[in-house]
C-alpha positions in Angstrom: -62.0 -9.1 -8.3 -65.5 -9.7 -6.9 -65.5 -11.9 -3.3 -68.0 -13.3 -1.5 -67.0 -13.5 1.5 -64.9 -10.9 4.1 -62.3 -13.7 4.9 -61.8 -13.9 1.3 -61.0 -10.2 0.8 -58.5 -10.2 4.0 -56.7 -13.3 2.9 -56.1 -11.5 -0.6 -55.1 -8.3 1.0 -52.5 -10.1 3.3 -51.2 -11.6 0.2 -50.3 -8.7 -1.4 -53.3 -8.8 -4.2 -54.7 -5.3 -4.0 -56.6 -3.2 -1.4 -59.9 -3.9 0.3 -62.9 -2.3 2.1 -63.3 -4.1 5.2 -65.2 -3.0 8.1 -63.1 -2.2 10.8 -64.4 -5.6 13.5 -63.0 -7.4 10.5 -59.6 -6.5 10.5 -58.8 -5.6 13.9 -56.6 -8.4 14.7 -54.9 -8.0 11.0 -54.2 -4.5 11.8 -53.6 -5.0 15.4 -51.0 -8.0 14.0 -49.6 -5.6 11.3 -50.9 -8.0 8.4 -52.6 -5.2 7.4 -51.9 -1.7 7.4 -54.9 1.0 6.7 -54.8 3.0 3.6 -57.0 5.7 2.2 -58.4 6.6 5.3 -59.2 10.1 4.6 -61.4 9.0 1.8 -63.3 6.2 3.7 -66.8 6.9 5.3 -69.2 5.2 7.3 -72.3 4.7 5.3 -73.6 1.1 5.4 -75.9 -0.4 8.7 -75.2 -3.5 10.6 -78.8 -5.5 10.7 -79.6 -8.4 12.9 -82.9 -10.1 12.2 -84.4 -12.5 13.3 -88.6 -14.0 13.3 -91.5 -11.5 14.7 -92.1 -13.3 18.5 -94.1 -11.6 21.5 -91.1 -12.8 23.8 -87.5 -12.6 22.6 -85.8 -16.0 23.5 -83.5 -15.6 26.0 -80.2 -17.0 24.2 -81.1 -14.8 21.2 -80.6 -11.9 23.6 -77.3 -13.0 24.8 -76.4 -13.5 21.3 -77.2 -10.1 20.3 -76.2 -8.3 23.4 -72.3 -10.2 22.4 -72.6 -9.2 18.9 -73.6 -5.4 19.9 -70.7 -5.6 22.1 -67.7 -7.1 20.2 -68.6 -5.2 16.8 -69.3 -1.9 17.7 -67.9 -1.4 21.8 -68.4 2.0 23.1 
């Protein structure tokens, strides 16, 4: 099954319709919730990159730098 969206792929995967690749952010309330349990773990690796753009300005605007400063922090927190 093809899905365009993450949401998509979660919903099916609580439903009992198969196994997904989800980034972790995605599903940590699923998992947390025990809606979803991780499988395959041992065979699952890292390789994609998270990219934020956004238009070439001298001065970055200042709610674009809240915005990214929350996204930095709730995806990936240290």
């Amino acid at each position: 099954m093809v899905c365009n969206t993450v949401d998509t792929l979660i919903y099916l995967a609580e439903q009992g319709q198969g196994i997904a690749c989800l980034p972790d952010f995605a599903v940590k309330q699923a998992l947390a919730g025990q809606r979803l349990q991780q499988v395959l773990g041992e065979h699952s690796h890292h390789t994609g990159s998270f990219k934020i753009l956004w238009p070439s300005s001298k001065h970055l605007a200042p709610r674009l730098r809240v915005f990214i400063d929350l996204l930095s922090e709730r995806l990936f927190p240290a």
